[in-house]
N, C-alpha and C positions, 0 to 999 in steps of 0.2 A: 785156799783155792784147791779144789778137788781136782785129781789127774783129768778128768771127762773136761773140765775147763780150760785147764792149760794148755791137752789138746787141742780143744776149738781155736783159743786164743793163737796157737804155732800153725794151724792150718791159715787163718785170717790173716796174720803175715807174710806168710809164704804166698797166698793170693794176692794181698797188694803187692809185694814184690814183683810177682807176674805182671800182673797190667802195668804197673809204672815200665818194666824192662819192657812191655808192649810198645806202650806209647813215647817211649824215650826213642825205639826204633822207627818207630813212624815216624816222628818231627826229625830225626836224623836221615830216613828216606827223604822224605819232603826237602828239608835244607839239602841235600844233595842234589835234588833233580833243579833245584831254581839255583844252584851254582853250576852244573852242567850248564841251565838253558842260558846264562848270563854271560859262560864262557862261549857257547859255542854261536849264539847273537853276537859275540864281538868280533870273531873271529871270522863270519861267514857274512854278515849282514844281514842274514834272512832270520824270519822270526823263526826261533824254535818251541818246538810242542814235545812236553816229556805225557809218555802213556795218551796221546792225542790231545792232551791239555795243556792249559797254557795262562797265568791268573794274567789279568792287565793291569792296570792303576788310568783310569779317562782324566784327561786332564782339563779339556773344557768344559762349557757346558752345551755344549749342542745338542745334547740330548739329554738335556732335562724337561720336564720332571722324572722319565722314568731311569734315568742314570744320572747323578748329580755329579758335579766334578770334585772329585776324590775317589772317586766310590772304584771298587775293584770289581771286575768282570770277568767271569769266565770261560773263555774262549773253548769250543768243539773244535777241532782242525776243519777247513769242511772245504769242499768247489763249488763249482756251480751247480751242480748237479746234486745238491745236500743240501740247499737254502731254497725256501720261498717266499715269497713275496710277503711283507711283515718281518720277517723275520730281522733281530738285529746283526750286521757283517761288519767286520773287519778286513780291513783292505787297502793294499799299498797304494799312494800316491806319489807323484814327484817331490812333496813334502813332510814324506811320513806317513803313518800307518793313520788309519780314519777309522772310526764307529760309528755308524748308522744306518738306518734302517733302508732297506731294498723296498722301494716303496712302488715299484714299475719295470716294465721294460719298455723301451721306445722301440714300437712296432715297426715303422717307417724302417728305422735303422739296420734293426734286424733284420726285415727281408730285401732290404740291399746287402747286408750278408757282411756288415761291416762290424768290425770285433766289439766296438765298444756301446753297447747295448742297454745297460741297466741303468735304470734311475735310483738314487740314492737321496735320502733327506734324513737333517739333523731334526729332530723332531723338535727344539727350539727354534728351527728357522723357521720361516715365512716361508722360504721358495726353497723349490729342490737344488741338489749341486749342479752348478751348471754344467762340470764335465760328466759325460754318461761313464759310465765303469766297464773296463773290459772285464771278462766273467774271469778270465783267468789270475787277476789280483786280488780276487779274494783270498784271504787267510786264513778266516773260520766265522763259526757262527757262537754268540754270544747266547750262553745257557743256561747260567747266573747272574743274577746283580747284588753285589751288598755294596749297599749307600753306605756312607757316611751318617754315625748319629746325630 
C-alpha cells in the first residue's frame, strides 16, 4: 500500500467517525426531547411539543384510509388561526386527544357568537361528530403520516 492510500484510507475513517459521532448526536437529541415531552405530559397533562413538534401513534381507525391505526403522525403545534378547513387537527376532548379532519364550521353557531363552532369528521365515519369543537382545543395540525407497512 502506497503512503497516497493509507492516507485516503485514515481520511475515510476519520469521515465515518464524523457522521456516525453526527448521528449518534441526533438519535441522542431526539431520545431526549420524547423523554422531556413524556415527562413533562405526566406532570402537567397537557400535550407537549419539543421545537413545535410533537410525533403521535393514532390508535383507532377513524381515519382510515388516509391514517391507519398504528400509523404515527406528526403533529405542527397550531390554533385556530393555523388550520383550514381539510386540514387534519388534533384536539382535546372530555375523553382524550382526537384526530380529524376540520371538515366545516357551523355558521348558525358562529354568529350567535358561541365558542363551539367547528365541525370535525373521522373520515371513516359516515357522519360528522356530533359535538361541534371549540377553536380553542385544538392542539396542532397533522403534517406527516407514516402508515404502518
Amino acid at each position: 500500500m502506497t503512503g497516497n492510500e493509507r492516507k485516503i484510507r485514515n481520511l475515510c475513517r476519520v469521515a465515518a467517525d464524523a457522521i456516525l459521532t453526527v448521528i449518534t448526536a441526533a438519535a441522542c437529541l431526539v431520545m431526549a426531547c420524547c423523554i422531556y415531552m413524556a415527562v413533562r405530559e405526566h406532570i402537567t397533562g397537557e400535550m407537549t411539543f419539543a421545537f413545535g413538534y410533537k410525533p403521535v401513534m393514532i390508535e383507532t381507525g377513524s381515519m382510515e384510509p388516509s391514517i391507519q391505526t398504528g400509523a404515527y403522525v406528526l403533529l405542527k403545534k397550531a390554533d385556530y388561526s393555523e388550520v383550514r378547513e381539510g386540514d387534519i387537527i388534533t384536539f382535546y376532548t372530555d375523553r382524550g386527544y382526537v384526530t380529524h379532519r376540520l371538515v366545516g364550521i357551523d355558521e348558525k353557531a358562529f354568529r350567535k357568537g358561541e365558542e363551539a363552532f367547528l365541525i370535525t369528521k373521522g373520515d371513516a365515519n359516515r357522519i360528522e361528530d356530533p359535538e361541534r369543537l371549540d377553536p380553542a382545543r385544538i392542539r396542532g395540525r397533522v403534517t406527516h403520516i407514516l402508515n404502518p407497512l
